[in-house]
C-alpha positions in Angstrom: 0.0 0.0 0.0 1.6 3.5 -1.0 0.7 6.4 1.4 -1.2 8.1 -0.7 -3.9 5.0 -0.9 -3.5 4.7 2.6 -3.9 9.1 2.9 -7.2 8.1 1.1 -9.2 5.7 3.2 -12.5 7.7 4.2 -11.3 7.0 8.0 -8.2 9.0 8.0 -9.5 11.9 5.9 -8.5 15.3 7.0 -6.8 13.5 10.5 -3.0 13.3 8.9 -0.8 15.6 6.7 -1.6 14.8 3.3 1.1 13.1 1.1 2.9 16.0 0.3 3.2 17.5 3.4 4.1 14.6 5.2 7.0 13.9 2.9 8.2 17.8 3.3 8.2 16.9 6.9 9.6 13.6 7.0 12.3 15.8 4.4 12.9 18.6 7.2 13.3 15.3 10.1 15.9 13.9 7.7 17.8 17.0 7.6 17.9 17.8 11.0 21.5 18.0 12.8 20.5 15.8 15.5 18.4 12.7 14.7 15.2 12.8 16.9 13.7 9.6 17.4 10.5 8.7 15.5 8.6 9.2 18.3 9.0 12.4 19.2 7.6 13.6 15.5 5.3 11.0 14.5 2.2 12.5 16.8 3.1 15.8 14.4 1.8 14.3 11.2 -1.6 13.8 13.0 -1.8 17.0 14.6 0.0 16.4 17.9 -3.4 14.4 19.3 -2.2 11.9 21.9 -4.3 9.4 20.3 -3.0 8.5 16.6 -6.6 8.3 14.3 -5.6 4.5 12.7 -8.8 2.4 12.7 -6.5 -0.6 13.7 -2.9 -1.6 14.8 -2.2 -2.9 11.0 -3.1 0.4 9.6 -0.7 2.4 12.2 2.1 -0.8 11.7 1.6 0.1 7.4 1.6 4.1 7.9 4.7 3.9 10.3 6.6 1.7 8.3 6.1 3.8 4.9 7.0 6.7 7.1 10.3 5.4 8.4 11.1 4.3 4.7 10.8 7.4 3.6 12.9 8.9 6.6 15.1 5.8 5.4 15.2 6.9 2.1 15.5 10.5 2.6 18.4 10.8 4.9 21.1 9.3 3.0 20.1 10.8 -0.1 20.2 14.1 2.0 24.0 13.7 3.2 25.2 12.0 -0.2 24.1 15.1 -2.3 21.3 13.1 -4.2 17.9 14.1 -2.9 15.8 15.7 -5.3 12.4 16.6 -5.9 10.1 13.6 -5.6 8.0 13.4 -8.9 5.6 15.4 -9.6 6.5 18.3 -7.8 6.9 20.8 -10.1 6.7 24.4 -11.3 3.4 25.7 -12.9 3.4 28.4 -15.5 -0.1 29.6 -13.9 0.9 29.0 -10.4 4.0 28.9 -10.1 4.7 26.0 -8.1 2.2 23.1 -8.2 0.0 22.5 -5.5 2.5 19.4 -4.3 5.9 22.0 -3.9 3.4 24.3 -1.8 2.4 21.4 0.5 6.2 19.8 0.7 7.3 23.6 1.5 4.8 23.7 4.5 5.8 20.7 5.5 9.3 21.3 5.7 8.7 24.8 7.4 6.3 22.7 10.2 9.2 19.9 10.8 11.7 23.2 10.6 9.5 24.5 13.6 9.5 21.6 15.4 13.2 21.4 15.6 14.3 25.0 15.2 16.3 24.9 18.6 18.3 22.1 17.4 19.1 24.5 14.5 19.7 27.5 15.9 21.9 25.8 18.4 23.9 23.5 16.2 23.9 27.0 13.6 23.9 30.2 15.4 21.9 32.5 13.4 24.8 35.2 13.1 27.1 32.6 11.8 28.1 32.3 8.1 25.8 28.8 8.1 22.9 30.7 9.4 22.8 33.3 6.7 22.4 29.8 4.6 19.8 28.1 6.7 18.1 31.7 6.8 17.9 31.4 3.1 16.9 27.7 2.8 13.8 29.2 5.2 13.4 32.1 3.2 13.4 30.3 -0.1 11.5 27.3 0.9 8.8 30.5 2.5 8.9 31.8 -0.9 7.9 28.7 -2.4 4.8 28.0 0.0 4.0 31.3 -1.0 4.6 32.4 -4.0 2.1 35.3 -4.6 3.2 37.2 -1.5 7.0 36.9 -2.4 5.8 38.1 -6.0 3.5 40.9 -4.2 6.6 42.1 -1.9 9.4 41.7 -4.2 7.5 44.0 -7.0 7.2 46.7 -3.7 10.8 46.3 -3.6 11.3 47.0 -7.5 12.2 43.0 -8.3 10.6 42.0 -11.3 10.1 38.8 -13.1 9.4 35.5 -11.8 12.6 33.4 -12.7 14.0 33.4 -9.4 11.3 31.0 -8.5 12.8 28.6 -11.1 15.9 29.4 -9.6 14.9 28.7 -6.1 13.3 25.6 -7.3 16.2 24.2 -8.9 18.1 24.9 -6.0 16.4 23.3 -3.3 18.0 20.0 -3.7 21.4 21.3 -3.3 20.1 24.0 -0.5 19.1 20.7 1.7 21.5 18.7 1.0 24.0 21.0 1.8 22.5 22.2 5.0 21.7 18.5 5.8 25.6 18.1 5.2 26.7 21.5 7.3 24.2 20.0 10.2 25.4 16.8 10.4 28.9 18.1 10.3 28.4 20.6 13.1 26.7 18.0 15.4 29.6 15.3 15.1 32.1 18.3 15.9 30.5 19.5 19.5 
């Protein structure tokens, strides 16, 4: 069963992330300097209820396990410079970003929230490598939203919309390379 079918059973609906959320999420617990156990992140994909919504144990066993494998997945690919965008996230000439980049970027800026102490302790803000995670937040903020970046950067006399094709190209190599400075920064204190 793939998450989205399991995202679609009529029991679960509107109780968990949807699919591209959770796997900007799961993206931003993979990059994290220090690892947090599953269990401190999972209740977040449900909305922090105590009580995860699964009909069953099998159906919590199937969820969990495509989770992890994603985590699985992800994290490597994240510190060997070879994540990229899963398919089907891609830009839209009328929108921008499709609706699935939007999603992964909020995501990414909830699991960013969740372990934003980790970050800004591993990465003082002031520090060369926070200017670049500032701007991996500010660029994956730009993504979520793109008409208020548009709407702001025009009061600020930027024109054109081709540094959203540049941000989005970029992202791969802006997480992996934070994902890499993080990991590198935790082994070292």
């Amino acid at each position: 069963m793939t998450l989205q079918e399991l995202l679609a059973q009529p029991e679960l609906n509107d109780r968990l992330l949807n699919e591209a959320q959770t796997t900007g999420f799961v993206t931003a617990m993979a990059c994290t300097p220090n690892t947090l156990p599953p269990q401190e992140w999972l209740p977040y994909l449900w909305g922090e209820e105590e009580v995860a919504p699964f009909s069953d144990g099998e159906q919590l066993e199937n969820y969990l396990e495509l989770i992890i494998n994603m985590w699985n997945h992800f994290r490597p690919a994240l510190l060997n410079n070879q994540w990229t965008w899963p398919e089907g996230y891609e830009l839209d000439e009328q929108e921008i970003v499709n609706e699935s980049v939007r999603d992964f970027c909020e995501g990414v800026l909830q699991g960013w929230q969740l372990t934003r102490d980790d970050w800004e302790n591993i990465i003082p803000p002031e520090s060369e490598d926070g200017v670049l995670l500032a701007g991996v937040i500010l660029s994956l903020s730009m993504l979520y939203d793109p008409e208020t970046s548009i709407s702001t950067l025009s009061e600020q006399g930027v024109e054109g919309l081709e540094q959203f094709e540049e941000i989005y190209n970029a992202m791969p190599a802006m997480l992996c390379g934070l994902t890499l400075r993080g990991a590198q920064r935790a082994e070292n204190q």
